[in-house]
VOLUM-155299 format. One record per residue (C-alpha): x, y, z. Coordinates in steps of 0.1 Angstrom, whole numbers, padded with zeros to 4 digits. Layout:
<nodes>
NODE	X	Y	Z
NODE	X	Y	Z .
...
</nodes>
This chain:
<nodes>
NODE	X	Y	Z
NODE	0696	-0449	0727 .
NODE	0679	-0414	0707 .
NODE	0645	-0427	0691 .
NODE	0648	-0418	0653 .
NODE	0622	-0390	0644 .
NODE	0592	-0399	0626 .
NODE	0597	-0395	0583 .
NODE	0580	-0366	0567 .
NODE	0572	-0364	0530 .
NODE	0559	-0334	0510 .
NODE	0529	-0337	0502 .
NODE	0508	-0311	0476 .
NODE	0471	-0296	0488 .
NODE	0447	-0309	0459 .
NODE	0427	-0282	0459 .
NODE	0450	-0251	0462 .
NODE	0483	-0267	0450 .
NODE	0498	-0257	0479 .
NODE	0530	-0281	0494 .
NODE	0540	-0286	0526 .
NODE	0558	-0314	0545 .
NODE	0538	-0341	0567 .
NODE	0545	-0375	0585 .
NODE	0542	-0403	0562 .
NODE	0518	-0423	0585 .
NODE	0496	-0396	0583 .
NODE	0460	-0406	0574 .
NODE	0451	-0371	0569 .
NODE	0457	-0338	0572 .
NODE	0447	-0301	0568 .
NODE	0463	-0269	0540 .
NODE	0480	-0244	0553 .
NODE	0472	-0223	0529 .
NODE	0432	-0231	0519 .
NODE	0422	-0249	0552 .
NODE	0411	-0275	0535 .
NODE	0415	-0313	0548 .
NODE	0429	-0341	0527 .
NODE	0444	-0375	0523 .
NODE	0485	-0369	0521 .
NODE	0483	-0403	0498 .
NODE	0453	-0391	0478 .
NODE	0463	-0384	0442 .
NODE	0455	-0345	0430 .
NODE	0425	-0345	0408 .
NODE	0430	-0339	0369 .
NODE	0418	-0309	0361 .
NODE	0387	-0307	0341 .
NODE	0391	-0283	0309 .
NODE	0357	-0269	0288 .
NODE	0368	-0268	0257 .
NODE	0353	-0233	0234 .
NODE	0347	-0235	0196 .
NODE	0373	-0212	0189 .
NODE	0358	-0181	0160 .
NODE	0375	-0196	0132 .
NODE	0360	-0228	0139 .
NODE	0323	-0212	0141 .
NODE	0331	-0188	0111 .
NODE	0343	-0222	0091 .
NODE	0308	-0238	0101 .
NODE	0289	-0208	0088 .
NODE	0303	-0205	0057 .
NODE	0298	-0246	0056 .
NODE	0262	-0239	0064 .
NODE	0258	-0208	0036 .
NODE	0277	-0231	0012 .
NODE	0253	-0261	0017 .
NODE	0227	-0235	0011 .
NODE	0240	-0219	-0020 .
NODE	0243	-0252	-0035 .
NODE	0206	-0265	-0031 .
NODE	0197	-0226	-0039 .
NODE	0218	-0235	-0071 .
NODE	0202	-0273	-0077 .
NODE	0164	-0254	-0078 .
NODE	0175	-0230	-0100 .
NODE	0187	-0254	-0122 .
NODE	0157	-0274	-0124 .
NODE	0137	-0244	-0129 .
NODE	0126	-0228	-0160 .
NODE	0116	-0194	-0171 .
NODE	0097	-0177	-0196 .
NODE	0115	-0143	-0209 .
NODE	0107	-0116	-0232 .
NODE	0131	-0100	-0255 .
NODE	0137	-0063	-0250 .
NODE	0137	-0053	-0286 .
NODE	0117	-0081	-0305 .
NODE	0094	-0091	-0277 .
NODE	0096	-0125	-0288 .
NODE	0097	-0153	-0260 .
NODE	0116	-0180	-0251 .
NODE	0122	-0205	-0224 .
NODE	0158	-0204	-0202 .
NODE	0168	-0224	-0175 .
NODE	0165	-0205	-0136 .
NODE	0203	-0208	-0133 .
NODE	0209	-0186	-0166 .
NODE	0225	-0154	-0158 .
NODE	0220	-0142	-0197 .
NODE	0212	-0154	-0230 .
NODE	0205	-0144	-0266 .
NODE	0175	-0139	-0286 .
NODE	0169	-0163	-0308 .
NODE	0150	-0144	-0333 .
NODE	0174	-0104	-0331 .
NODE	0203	-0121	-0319 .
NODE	0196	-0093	-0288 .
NODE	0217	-0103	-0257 .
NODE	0193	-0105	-0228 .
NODE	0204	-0096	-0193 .
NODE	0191	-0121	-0168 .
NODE	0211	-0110	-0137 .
NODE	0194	-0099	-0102 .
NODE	0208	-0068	-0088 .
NODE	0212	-0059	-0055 .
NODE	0216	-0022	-0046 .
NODE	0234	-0014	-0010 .
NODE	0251	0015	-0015 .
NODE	0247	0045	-0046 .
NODE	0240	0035	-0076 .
NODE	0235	0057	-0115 .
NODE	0242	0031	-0141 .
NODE	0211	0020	-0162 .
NODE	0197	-0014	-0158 .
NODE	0179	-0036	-0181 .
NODE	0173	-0071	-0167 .
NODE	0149	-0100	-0170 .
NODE	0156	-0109	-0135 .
NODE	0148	-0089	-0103 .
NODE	0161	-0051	-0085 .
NODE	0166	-0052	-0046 .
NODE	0169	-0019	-0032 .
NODE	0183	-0023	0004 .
NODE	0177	0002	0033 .
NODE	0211	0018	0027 .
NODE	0208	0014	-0013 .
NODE	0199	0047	-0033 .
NODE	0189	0039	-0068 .
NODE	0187	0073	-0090 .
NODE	0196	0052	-0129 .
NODE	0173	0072	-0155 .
NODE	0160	0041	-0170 .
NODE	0155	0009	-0147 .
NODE	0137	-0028	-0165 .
NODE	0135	-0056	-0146 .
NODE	0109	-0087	-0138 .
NODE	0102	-0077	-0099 .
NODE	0112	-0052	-0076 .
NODE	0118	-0046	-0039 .
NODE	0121	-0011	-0028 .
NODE	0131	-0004	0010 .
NODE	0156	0026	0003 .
NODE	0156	0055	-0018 .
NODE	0147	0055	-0054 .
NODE	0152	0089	-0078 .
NODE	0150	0068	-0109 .
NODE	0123	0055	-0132 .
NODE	0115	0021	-0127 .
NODE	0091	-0005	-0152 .
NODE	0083	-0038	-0137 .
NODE	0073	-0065	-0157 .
NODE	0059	-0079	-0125 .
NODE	0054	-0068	-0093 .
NODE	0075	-0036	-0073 .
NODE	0071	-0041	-0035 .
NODE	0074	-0002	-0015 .
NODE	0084	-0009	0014 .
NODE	0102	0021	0026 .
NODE	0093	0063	0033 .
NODE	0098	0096	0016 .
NODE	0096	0113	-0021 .
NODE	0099	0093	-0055 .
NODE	0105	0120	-0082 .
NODE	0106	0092	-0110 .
NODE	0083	0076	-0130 .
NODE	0067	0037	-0122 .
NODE	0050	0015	-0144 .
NODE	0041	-0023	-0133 .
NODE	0019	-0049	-0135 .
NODE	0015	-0049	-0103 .
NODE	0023	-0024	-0075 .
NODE	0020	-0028	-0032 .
NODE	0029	-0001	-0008 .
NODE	0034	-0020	0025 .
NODE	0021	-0012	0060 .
NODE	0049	0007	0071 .
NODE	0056	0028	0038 .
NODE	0047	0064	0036 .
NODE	0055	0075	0000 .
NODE	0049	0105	-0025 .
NODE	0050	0103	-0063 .
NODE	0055	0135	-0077 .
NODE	0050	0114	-0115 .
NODE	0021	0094	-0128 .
NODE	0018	0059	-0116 .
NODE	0010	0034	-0143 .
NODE	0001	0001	-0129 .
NODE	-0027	-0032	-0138 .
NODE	-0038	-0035	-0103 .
NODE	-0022	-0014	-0073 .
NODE	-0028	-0023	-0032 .
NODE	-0025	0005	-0006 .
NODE	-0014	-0011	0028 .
NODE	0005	0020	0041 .
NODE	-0001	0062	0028 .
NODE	0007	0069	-0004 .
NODE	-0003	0103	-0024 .
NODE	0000	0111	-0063 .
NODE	-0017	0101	-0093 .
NODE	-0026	0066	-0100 .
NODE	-0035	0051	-0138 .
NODE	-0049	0016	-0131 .
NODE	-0062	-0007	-0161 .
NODE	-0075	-0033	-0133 .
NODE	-0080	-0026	-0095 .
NODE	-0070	-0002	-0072 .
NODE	-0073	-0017	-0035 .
NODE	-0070	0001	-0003 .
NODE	-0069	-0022	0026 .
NODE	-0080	-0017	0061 .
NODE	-0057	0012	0074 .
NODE	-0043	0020	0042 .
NODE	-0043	0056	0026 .
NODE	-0046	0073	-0006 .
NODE	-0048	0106	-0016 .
NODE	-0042	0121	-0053 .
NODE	-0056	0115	-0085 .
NODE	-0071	0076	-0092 .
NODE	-0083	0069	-0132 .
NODE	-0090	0030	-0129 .
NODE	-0120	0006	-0135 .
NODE	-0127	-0003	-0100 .
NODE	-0118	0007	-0061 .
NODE	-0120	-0015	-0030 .
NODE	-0118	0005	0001 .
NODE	-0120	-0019	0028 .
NODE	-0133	-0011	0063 .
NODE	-0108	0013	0079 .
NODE	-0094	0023	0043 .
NODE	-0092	0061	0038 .
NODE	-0091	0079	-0002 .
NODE	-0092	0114	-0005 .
NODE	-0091	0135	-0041 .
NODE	-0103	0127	-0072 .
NODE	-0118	0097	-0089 .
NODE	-0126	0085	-0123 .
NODE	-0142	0048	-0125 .
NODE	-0144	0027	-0159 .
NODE	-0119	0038	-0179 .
NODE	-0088	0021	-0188 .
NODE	-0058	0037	-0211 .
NODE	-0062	0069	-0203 .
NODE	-0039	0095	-0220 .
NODE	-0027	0123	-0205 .
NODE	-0052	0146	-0228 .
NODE	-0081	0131	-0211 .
NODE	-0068	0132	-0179 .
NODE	-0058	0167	-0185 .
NODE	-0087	0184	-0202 .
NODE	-0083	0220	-0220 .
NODE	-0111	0242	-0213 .
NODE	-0121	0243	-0251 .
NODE	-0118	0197	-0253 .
NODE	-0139	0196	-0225 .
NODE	-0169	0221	-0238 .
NODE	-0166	0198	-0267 .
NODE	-0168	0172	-0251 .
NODE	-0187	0168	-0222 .
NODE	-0227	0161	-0229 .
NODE	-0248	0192	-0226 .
NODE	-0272	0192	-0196 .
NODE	-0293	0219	-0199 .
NODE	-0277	0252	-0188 .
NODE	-0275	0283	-0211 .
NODE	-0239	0298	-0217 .
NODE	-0234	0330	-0198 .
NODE	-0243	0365	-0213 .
NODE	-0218	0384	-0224 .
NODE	-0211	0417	-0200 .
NODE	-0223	0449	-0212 .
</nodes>
């Protein structure tokens, strides 16, 4: 009588997926595809799946994230007051910090309370209580420019009058006129002002040449450089400060008359000291 042949199942490699066939009794058993050994009974293990935060999901939480900021950026505004001056009446009023205009109580003047941000080209005049950003890429050339503060780091061609303070933070040739309370040339800024420079108090951290008209101080800091004309009513050159050109300490206001002298003003003028006039050639 023929023995019956032992039963073979298929059985599938856990680790390669490969199948081949095998006796059922077996207790283990080896790929032949991998060469790796395992139990014919042993069930293949899941696969284990890391799951990615897909862009859109990251891009959602961002904007989440610049929402949430926008609208505690929004809350403090809200809460916050300002003092503004009108254009035409200078009369003041207080606005809340979320205002992006209002209206003069006393001219009925409408008062522009926006902050403008300059990235590309820009011509058009501005006249704003609220602040100028001049980005790296911006180039402001408007003929007339008003604002509260100012923060220079690309070109400017323009004039520009701060009611507070203009931060220069960039390189190169400004062919327009500045007037501020309050004017800082940063470390890295290397500027020349072909105009006058009317300014409170003024603070050299970088190089800067041209002619400066300070009613306050003028402060060159340790590294810093100025060279031009300076008309103000004091100077602090700290250690390691360099200023090179002419000074004229304890005046404020000065016009251009006495900053500019004719020869016939300035005989009138300046006190004698003691020398005869020259003789007349014969």
């Amino acid at each position: 009588m023929a023995k019956s042949s032992p039963v073979k199942v298929s059985v599938e490699c856990p680790h390669c997926g490969f199948k081949q066939h095998e006796y059922a009794a077996a207790k283990t058993t080896m790929c032949r595809q991998c060469g790796s050994h395992f139990a014919p009974a042993a069930p293949r293990p899941a696969a284990i799946f890391t799951a990615r935060a897909r862009p859109e999901a990251r891009a959602e939480t961002l904007s989440a994230a610049a929402s949430l900021m926008q609208r505690f950026d929004g809350l403090w505004k809200s809460k916050r007051s300002n003092v503004i001056e009108c254009f035409d009446c200078q009369r003041k009023q207080e606005v809340s910090g979320a205002a992006t205009s209002t209206i003069c109580p006393s001219c009925s003047a409408h008062i522009d309370l926006s902050d403008y941000k300059i990235t590309t080209s820009f011509s058009r005049s501005i006249r704003t209580r609220g602040d100028v950003h001049v980005t790296t890429k911006g180039d402001l050339s408007s003929s007339s420019v008003r604002c509260r503060r100012a923060i220079i780091e690309g070109r400017l061609r323009g004039n520009l009058d701060s009611a507070g303070t203009i931060v220069i933070n960039t390189s190169g040739k400004i062919p327009g006129r500045l007037s501020a309370s309050e004017i800082v040339v940063e470390k890295r800024a290397e500027v020349q002002f072909f105009r006058r420079v009317r300014v409170s108090n003024i603070e050299i951290r970088g190089r800067m040449s041209g002619e400066i008209v300070a009613d306050g101080l003028v402060t060159i800091r340790k590294n810093g450089v100025l060279e031009g004309t300076v008309a103000a009513k004091s100077i602090n050159v700290e250690k390691g400060g360099v200023f090179s050109g002419q000074l004229i300490i304890g005046k404020g206001h000065l016009q251009q008359a006495e900053l500019l002298p004719s020869e016939t003003a300035a005989l009138s003028k300046e006190p004698s000291i003691g020398l005869a006039p020259p003789l007349p050639a014969t």
